[in-house]
gemmi code that builds the backbone of each chain (N, CA, C; Angstrom):
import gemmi

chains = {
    "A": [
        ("UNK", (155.724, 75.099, 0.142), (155.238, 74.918, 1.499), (153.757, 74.553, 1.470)),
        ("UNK", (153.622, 73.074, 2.487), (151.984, 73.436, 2.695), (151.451, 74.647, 3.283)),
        ("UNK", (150.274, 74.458, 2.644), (149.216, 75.804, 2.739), (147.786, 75.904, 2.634)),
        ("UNK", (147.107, 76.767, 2.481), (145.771, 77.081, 2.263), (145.919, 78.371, 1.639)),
        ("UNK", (145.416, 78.235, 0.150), (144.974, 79.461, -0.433), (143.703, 79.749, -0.699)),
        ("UNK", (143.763, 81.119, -0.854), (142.023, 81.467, -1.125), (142.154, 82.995, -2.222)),
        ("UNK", (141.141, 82.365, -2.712), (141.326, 83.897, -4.140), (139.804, 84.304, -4.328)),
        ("UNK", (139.632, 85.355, -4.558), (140.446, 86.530, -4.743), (141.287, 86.814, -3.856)),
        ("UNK", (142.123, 87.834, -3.131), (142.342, 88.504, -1.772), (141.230, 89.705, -1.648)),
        ("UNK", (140.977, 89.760, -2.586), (139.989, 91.318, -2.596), (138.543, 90.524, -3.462)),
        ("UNK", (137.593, 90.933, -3.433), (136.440, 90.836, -4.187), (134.913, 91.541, -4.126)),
        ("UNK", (135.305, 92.269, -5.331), (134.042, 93.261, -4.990), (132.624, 92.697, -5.971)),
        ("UNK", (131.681, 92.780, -5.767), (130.113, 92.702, -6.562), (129.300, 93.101, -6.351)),
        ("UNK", (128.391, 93.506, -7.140), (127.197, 93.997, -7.232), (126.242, 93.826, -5.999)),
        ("UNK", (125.282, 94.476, -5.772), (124.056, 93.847, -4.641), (123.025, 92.786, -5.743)),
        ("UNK", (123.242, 91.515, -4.872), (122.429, 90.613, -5.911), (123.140, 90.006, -7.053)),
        ("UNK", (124.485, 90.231, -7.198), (125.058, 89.503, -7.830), (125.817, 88.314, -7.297)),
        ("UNK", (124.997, 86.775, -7.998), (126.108, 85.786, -7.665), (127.935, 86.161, -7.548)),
        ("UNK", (128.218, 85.193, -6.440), (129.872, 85.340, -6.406), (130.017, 84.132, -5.433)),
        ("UNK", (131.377, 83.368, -6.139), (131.891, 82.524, -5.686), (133.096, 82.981, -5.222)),
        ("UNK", (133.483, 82.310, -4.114), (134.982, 82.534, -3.410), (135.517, 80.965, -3.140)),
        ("UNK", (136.814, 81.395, -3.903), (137.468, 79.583, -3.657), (138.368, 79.473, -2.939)),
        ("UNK", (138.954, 78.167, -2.130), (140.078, 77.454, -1.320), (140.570, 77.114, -1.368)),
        ("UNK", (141.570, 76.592, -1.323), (142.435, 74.878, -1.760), (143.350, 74.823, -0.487)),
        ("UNK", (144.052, 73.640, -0.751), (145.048, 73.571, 0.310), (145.860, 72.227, -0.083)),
        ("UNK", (147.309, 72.785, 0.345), (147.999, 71.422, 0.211), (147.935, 70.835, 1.291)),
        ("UNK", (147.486, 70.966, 2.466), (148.106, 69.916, 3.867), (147.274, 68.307, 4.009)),
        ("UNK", (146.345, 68.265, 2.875), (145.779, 66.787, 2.986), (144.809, 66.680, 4.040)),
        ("UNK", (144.638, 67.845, 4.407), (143.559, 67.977, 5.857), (141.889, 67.419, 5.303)),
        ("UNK", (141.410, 66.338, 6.491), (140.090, 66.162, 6.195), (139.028, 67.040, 6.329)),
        ("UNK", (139.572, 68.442, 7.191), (138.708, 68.955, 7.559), (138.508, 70.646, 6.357)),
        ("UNK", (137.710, 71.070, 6.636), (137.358, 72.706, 5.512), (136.546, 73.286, 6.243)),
        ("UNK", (136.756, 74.228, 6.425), (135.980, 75.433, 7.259), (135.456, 76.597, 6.445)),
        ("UNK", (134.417, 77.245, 6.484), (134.180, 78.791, 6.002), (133.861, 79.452, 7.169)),
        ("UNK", (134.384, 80.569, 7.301), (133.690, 81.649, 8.422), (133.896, 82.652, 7.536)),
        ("UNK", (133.003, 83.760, 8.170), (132.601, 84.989, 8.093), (133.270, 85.765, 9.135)),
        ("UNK", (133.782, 87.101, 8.821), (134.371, 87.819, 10.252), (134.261, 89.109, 9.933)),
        ("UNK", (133.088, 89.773, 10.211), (133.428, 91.372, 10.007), (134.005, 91.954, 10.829)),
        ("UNK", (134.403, 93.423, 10.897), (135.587, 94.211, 11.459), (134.866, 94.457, 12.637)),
        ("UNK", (136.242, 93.725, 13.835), (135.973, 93.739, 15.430), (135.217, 92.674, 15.781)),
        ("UNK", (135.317, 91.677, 14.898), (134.304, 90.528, 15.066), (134.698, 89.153, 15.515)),
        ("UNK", (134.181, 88.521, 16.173), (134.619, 87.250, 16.353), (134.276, 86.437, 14.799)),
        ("UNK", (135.317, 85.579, 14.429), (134.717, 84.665, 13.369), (133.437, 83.341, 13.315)),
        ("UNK", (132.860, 83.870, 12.270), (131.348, 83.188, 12.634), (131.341, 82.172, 11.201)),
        ("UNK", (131.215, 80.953, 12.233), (131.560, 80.024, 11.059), (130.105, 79.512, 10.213)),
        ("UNK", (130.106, 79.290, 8.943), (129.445, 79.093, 8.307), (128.969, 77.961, 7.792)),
        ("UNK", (129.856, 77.073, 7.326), (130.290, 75.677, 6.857), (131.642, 74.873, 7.675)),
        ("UNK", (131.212, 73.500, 7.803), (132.410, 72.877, 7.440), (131.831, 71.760, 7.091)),
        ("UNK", (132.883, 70.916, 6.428), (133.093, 69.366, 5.894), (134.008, 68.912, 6.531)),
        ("UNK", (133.744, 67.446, 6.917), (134.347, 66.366, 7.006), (134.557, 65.313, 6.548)),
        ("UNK", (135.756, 65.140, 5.550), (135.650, 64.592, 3.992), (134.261, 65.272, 3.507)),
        ("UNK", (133.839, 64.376, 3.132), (132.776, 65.319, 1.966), (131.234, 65.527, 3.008)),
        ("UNK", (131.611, 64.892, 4.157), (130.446, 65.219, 4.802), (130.404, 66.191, 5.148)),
        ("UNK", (128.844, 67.219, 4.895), (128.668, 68.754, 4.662), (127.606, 68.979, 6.151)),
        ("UNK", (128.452, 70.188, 6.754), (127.922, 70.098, 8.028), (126.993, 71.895, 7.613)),
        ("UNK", (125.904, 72.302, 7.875), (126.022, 73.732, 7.569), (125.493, 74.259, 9.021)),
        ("UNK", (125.946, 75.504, 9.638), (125.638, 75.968, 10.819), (124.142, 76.123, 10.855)),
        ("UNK", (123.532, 75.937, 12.135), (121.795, 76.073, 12.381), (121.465, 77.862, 11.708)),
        ("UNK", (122.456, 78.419, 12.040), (122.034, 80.274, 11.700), (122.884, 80.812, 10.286)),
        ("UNK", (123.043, 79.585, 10.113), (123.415, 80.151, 8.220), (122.348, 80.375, 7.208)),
        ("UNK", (122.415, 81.455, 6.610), (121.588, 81.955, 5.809), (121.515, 80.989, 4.887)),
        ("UNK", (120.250, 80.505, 4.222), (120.214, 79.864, 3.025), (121.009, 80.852, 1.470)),
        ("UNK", (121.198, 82.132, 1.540), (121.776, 82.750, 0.725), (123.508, 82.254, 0.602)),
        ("UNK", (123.694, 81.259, 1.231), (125.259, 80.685, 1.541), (124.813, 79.317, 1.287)),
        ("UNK", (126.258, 79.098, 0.043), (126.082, 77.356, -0.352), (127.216, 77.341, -0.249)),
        ("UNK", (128.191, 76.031, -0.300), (129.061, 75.400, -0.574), (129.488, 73.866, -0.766)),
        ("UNK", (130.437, 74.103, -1.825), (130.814, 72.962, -2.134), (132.363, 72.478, -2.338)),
        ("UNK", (132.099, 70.986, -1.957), (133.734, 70.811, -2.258), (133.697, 69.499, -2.657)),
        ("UNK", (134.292, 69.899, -4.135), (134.238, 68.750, -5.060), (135.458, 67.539, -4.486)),
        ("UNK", (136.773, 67.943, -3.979), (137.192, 66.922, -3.800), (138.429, 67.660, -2.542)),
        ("UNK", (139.385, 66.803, -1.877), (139.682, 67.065, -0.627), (139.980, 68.150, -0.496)),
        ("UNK", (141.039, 68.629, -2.125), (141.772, 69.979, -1.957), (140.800, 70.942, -2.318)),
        ("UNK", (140.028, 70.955, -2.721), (139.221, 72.686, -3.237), (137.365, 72.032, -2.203)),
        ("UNK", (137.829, 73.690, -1.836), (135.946, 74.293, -1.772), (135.776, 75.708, -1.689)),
        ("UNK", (134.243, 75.763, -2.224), (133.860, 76.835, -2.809), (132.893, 77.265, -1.718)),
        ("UNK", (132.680, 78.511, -1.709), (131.607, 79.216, -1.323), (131.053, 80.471, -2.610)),
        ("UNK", (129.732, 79.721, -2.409), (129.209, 80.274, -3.021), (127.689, 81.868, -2.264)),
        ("UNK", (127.558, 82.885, -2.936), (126.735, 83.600, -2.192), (125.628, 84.020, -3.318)),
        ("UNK", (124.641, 83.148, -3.286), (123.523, 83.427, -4.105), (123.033, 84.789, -4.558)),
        ("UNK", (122.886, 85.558, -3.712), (122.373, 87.082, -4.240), (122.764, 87.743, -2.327)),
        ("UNK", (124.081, 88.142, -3.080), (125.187, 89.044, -1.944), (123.848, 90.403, -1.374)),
        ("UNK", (124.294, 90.423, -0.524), (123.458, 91.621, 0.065), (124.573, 92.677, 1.056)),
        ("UNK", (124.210, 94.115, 0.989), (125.770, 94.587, 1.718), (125.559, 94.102, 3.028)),
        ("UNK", (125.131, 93.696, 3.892), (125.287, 92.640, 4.883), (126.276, 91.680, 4.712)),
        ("UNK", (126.343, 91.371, 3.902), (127.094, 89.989, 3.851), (128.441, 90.861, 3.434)),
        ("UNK", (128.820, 92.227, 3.106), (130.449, 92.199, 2.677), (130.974, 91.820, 4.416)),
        ("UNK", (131.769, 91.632, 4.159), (132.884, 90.989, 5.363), (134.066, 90.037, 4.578)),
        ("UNK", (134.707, 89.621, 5.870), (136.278, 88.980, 5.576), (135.786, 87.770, 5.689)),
        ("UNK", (135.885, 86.344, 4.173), (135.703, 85.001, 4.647), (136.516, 84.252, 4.606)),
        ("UNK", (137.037, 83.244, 5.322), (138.194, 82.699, 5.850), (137.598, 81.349, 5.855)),
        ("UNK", (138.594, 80.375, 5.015), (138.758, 79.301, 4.783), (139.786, 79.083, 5.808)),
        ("UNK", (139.209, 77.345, 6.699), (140.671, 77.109, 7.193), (140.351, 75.799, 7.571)),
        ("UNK", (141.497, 74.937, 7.658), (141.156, 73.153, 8.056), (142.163, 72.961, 9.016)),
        ("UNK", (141.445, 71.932, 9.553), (142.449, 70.797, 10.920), (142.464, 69.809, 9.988)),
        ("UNK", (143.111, 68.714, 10.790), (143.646, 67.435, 9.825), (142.729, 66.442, 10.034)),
        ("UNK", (142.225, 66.101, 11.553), (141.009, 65.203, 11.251), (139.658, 65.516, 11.788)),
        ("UNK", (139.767, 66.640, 12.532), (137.941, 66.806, 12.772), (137.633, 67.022, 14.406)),
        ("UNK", (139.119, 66.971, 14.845), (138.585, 67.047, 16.603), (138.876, 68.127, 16.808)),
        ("UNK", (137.583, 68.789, 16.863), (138.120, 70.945, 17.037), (138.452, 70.348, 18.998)),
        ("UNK", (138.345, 69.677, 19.890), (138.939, 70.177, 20.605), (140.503, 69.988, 21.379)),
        ("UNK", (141.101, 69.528, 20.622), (142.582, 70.415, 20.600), (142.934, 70.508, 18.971)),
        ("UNK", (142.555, 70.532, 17.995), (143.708, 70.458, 17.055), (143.459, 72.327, 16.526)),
        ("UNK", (144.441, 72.747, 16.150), (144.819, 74.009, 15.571), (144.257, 74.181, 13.898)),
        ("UNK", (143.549, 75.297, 13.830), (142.962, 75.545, 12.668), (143.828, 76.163, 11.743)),
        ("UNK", (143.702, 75.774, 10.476), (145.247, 76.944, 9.464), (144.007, 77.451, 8.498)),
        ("UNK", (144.639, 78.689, 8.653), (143.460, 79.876, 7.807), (144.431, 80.152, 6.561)),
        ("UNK", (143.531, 80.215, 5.569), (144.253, 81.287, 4.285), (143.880, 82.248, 4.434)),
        ("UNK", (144.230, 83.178, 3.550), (145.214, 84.454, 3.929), (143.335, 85.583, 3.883)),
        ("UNK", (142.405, 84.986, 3.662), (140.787, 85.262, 3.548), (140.724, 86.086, 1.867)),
        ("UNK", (139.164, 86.516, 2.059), (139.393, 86.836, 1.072), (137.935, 88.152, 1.407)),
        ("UNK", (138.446, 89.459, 0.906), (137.638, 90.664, 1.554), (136.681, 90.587, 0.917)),
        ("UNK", (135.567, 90.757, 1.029), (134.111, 90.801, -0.280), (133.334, 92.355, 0.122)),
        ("UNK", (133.520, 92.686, -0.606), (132.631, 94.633, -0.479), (131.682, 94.333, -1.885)),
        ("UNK", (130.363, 94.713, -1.115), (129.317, 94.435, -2.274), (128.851, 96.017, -2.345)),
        ("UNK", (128.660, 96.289, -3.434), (128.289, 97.670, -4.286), (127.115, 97.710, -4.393)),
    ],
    "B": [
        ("UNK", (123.011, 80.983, 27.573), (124.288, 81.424, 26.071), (125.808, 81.181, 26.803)),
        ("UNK", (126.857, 80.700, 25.768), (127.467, 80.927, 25.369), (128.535, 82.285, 25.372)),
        ("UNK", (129.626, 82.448, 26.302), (129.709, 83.971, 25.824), (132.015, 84.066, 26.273)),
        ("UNK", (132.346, 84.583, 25.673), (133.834, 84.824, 26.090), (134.056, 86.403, 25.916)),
        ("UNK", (134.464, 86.629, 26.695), (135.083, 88.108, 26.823), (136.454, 88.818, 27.218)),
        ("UNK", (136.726, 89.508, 26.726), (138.098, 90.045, 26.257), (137.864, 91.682, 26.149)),
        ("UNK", (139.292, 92.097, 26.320), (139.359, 93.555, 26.203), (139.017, 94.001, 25.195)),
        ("UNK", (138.368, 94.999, 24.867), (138.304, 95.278, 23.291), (139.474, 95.877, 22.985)),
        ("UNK", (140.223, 96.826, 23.489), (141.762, 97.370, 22.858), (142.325, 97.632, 24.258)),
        ("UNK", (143.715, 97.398, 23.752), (144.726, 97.357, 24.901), (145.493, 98.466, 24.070)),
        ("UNK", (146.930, 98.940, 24.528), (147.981, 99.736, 24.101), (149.485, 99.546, 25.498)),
        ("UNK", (150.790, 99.623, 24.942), (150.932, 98.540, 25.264), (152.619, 99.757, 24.659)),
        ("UNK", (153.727, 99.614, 25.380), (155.447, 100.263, 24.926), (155.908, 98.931, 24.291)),
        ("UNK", (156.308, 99.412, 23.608), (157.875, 98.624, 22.746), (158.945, 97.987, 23.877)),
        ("UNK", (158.944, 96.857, 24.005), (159.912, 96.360, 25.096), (159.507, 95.714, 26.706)),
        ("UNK", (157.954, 95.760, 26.938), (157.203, 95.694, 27.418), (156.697, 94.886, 28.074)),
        ("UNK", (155.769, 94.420, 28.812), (155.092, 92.735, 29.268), (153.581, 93.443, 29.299)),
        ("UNK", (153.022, 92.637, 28.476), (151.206, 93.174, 28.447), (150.823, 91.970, 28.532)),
        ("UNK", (149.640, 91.668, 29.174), (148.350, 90.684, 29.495), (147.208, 90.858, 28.599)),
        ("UNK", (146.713, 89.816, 28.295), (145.500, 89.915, 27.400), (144.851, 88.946, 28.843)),
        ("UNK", (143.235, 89.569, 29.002), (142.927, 88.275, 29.759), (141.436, 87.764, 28.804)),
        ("UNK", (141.217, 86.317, 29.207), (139.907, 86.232, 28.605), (139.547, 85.374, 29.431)),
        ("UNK", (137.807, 85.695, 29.736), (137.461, 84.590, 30.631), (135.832, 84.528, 29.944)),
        ("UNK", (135.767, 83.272, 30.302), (134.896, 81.939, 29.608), (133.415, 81.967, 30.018)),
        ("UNK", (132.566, 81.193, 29.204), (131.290, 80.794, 30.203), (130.396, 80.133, 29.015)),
        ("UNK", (130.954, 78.992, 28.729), (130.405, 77.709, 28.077), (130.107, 76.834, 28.494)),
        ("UNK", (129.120, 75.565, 27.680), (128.805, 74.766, 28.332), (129.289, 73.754, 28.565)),
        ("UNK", (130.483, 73.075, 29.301), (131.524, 72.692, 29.509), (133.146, 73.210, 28.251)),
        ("UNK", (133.498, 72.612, 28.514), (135.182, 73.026, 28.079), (136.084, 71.637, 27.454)),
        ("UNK", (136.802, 72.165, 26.409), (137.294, 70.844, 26.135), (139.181, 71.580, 25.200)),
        ("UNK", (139.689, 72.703, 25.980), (140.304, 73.396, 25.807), (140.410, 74.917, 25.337)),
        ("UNK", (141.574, 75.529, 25.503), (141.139, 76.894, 24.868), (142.295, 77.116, 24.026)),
        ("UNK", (142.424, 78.324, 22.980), (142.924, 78.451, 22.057), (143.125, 79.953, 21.967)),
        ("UNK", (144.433, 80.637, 21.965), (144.830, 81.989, 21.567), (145.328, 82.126, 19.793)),
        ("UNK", (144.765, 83.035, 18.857), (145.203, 83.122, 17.666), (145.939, 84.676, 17.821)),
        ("UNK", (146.548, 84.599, 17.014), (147.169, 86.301, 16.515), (146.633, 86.548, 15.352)),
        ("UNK", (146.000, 87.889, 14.830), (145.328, 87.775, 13.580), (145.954, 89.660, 13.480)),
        ("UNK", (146.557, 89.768, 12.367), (146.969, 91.106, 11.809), (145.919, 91.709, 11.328)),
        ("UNK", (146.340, 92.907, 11.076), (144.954, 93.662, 10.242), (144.666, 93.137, 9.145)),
        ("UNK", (143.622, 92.647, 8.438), (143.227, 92.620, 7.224), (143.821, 91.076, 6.749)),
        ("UNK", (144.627, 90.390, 8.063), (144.696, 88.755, 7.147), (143.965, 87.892, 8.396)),
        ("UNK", (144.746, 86.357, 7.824), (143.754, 85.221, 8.812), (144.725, 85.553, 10.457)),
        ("UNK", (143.681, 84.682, 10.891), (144.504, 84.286, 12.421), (145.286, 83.300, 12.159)),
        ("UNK", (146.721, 83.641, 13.270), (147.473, 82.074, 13.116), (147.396, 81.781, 14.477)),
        ("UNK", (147.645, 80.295, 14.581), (147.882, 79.832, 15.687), (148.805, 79.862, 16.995)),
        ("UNK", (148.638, 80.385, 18.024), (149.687, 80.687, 19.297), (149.867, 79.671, 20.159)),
        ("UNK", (148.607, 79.331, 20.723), (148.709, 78.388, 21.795), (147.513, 77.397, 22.153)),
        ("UNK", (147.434, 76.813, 23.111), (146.726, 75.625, 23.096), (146.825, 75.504, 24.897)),
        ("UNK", (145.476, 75.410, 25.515), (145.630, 74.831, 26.633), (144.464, 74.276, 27.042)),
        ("UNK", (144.600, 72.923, 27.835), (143.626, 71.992, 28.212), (143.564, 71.779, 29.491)),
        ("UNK", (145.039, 71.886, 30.382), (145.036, 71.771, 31.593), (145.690, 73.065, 32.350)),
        ("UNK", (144.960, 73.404, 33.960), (145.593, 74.238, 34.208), (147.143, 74.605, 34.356)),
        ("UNK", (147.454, 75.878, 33.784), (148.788, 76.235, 34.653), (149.014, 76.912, 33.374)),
        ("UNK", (150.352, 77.442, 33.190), (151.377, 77.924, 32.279), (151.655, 77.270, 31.394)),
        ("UNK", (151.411, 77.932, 29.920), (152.329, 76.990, 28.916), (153.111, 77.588, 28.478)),
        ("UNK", (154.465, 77.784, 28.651), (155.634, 78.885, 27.493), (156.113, 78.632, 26.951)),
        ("UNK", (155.864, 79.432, 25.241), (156.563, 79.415, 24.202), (157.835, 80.519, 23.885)),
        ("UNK", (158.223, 80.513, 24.043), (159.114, 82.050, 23.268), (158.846, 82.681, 24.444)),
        ("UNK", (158.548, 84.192, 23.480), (158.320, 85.439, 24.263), (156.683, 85.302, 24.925)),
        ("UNK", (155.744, 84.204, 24.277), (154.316, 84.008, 24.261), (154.292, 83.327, 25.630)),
        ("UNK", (153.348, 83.564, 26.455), (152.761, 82.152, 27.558), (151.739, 82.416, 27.574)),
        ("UNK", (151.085, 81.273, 27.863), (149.389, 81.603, 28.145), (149.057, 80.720, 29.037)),
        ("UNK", (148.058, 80.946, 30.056), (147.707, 80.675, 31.284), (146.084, 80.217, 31.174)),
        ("UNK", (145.839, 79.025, 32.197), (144.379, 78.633, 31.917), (144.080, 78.192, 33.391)),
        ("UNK", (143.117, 78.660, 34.098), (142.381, 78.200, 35.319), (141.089, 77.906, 35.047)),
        ("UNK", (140.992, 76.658, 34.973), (139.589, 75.612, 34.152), (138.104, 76.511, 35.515)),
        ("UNK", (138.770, 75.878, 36.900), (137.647, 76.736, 37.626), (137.158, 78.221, 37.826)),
        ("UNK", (137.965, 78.749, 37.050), (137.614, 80.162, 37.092), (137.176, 80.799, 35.773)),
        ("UNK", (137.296, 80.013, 34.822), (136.889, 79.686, 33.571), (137.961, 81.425, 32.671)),
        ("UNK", (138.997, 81.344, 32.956), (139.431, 82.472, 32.892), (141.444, 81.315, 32.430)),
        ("UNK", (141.652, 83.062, 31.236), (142.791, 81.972, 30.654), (143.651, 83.780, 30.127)),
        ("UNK", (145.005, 83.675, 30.500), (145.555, 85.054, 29.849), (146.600, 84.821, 28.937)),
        ("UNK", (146.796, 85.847, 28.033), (147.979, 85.670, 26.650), (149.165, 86.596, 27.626)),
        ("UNK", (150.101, 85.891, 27.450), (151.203, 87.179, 28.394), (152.404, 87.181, 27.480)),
        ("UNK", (152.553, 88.368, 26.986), (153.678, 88.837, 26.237), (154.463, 89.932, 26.234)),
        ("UNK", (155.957, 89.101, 26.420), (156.863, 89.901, 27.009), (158.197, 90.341, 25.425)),
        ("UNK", (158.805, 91.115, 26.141), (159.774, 91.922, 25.438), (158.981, 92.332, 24.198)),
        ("UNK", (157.813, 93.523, 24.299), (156.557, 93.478, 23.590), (157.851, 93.837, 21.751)),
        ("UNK", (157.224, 93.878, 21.147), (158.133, 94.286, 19.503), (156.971, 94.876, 18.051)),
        ("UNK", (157.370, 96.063, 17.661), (156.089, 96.485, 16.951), (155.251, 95.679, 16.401)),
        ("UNK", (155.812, 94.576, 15.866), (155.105, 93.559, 14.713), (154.262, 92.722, 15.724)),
        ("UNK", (154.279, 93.151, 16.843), (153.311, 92.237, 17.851), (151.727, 93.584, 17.909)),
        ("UNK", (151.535, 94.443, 17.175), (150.617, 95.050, 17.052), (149.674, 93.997, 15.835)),
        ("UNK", (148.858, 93.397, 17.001), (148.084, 92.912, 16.191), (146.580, 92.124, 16.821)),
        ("UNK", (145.723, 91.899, 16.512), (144.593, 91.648, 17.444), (144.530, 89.922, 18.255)),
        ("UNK", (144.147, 89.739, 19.264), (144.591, 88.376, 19.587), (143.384, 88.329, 20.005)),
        ("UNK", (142.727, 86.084, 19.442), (141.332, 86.239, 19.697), (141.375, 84.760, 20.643)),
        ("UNK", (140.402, 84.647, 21.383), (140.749, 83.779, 22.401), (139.377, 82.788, 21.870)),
        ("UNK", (139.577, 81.686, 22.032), (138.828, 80.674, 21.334), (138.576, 79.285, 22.360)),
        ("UNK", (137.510, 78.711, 22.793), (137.082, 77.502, 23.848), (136.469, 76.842, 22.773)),
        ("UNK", (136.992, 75.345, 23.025), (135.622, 74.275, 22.608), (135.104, 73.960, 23.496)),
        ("UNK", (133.651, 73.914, 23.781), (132.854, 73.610, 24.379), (132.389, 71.864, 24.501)),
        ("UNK", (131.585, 71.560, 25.139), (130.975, 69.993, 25.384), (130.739, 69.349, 24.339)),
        ("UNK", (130.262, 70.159, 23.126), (129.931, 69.854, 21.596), (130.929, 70.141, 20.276)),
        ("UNK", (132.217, 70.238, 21.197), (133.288, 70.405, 20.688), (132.861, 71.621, 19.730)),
        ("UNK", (132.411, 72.214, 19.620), (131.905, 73.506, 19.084), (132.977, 74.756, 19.429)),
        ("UNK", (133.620, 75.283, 18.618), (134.617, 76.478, 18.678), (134.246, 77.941, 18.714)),
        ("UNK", (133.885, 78.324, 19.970), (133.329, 79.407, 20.323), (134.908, 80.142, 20.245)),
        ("UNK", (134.281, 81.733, 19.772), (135.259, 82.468, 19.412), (135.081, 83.778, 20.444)),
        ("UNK", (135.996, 84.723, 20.848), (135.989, 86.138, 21.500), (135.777, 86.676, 20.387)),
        ("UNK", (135.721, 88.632, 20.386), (135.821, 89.225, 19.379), (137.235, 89.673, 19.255)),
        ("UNK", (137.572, 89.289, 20.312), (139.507, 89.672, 19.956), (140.108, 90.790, 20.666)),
        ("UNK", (140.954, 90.806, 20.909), (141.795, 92.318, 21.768), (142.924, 92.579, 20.888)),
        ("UNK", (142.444, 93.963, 19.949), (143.045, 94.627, 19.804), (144.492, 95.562, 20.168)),
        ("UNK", (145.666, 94.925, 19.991), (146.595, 95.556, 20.804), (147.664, 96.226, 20.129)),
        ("UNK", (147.576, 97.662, 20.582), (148.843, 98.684, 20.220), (150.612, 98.673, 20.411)),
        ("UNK", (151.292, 98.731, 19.528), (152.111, 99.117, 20.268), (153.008, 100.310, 20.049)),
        ("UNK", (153.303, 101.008, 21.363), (153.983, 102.297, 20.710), (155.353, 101.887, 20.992)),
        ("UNK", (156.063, 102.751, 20.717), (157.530, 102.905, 20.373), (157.808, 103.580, 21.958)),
    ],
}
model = gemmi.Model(1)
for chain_id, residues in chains.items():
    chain = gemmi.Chain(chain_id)
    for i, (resn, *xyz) in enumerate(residues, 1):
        res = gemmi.Residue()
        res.name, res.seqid = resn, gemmi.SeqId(i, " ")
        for name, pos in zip(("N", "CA", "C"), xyz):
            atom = gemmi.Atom()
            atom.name, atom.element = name, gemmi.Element(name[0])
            atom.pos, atom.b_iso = gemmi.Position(*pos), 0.0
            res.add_atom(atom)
        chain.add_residue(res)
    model.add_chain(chain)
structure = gemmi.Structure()
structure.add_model(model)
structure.setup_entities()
């Protein structure tokens, strides 16, 4: 089945330790999303691309990079995690880029608890 | 600003008809969007509305009055596995996807 995966499901690190969290997806979608969603939270998006054009939100921390080497995979990367930043991040794409009607498909996220 | 609001928790019998309502206040509108999101995974997709009135799926409908900037999730013959948080979502003028924090909803037996 098409999909969107994201791994770890769980991921724990250090305070200040680099950590990457990855995506993929089979649906051929142009679009890639990252949000952030802590508990009781609305999801607060971080990144997206359109094809490879890299959009990053005005209130994203420079401690948040990402990349996506090619349609199916992108990465988020978190330079030096701070426990602020543990929360739930959620990868998810539309097919061509018009958030206003098309439906977003999330993978399954992936939890980050920093120590 | 920017702002959507929603119940923070509802609770809700097994067999049931519960309302979620959410109402709006962006800078214009270019549809709205209900997700279902379980504990601890992603949101999936429910519904979609751009013009006023009723849209029904299933047991799901959801309702949108553009001038009142106000839109409700209505779900009937409620069923445990419907314990789960529902988040109400507008694009705005900048097609920008403003999100609620979601309504939490119970269900008992």
């Amino acid at each position: 089945d098409a999909m969107v995966i994201q791994n770890p499901r769980y991921q724990v690190t250090q305070f200040g330790k680099p950590v990457t969290l990855s995506c993929s997806q089979t649906l051929n979608h142009n679009v890639m999303y990252w949000y952030q969603q802590k508990s009781s939270q609305a999801p607060k998006l971080l990144f997206h691309y359109y094809d490879k054009d890299f959009n990053n939100e005005a209130d994203t921390p420079d401690n948040f990079q990402s990349r996506r080497p090619n349609t199916s995979f992108c990465f988020l990367d978190i330079r030096s995690p701070g426990l602020g930043d543990a929360a739930m991040y959620l990868c998810a794409t539309s097919k061509e880029g018009d958030r206003a009607h098309e439906k977003l498909f999330f993978g399954s996220g992936t939890q980050l608890s920093v120590l | 600003g920017q702002n959507i609001d929603q119940p923070t928790e509802m609770t809700a019998t097994e067999g049931a008809i519960v309302q979620i309502n959410c109402t709006y206040q962006t800078s214009g509108f270019n549809g709205l969007f209900w997700y279902q999101q379980h504990a601890g995974e992603a949101p999936t997709f429910l519904s979609y509305n751009v013009l006023d009135g009723l849209e029904e799926k299933g047991r799901f409908s959801s309702f949108l009055s553009r001038s009142k900037g106000y839109s409700y999730l209505l779900l009937k013959e409620l069923q445990m596995k419907d314990s789960a948080s529902y988040l109400c979502a507008v694009t705005d003028s900048n097609y920008q996807l403003i999100w609620g924090a979601g309504t939490k909803l119970i269900i008992k037996p």
